[in-house]
C-alpha positions, 0 to 999 in steps of 0.5 A: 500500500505505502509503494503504491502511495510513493509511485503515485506521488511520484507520478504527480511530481513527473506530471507537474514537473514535465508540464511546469503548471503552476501549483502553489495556489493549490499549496497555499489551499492546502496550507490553510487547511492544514493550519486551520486544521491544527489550530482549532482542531489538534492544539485546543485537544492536545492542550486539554489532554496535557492539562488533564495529564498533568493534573492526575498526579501519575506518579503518586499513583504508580508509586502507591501501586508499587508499594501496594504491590511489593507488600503483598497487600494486592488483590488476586 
């Protein structure tokens, strides 16, 4: 599947190469899509979840979970 993605995309840089047509109107669309799409959709979730990450107190809970389990106080 990736070959077949990777000849493709060369078949589309050949085209565009052998015709010299003019893309970057076509790469300034797909550059705002792309910005549009990682600030309103993937940096308001990533920071949620760092927020929600930090806030849990992770280590506390692995600590008290390997104590629990190193003095044989854990459930079977």
């Amino acid at each position: 599947m990736i070959k077949l993605v990777f000849f493709v995309a060369a078949l589309v840089i050949i085209y565009i190469a052998y015709t010299g047509i003019d893309v970057s109107e076509e790469y300034n669309a797909a550059s705002k899509v792309r910005d549009v799409a990682l600030d309103e959709v993937v940096d308001p979730v990533t920071k949620k979840i760092l927020k929600q990450v930090s806030e849990s107190e992770l280590d506390k809970i692995v600590d008290s979970s390997i104590k629990e389990y190193q003095t044989g106080d854990a459930k079977q």
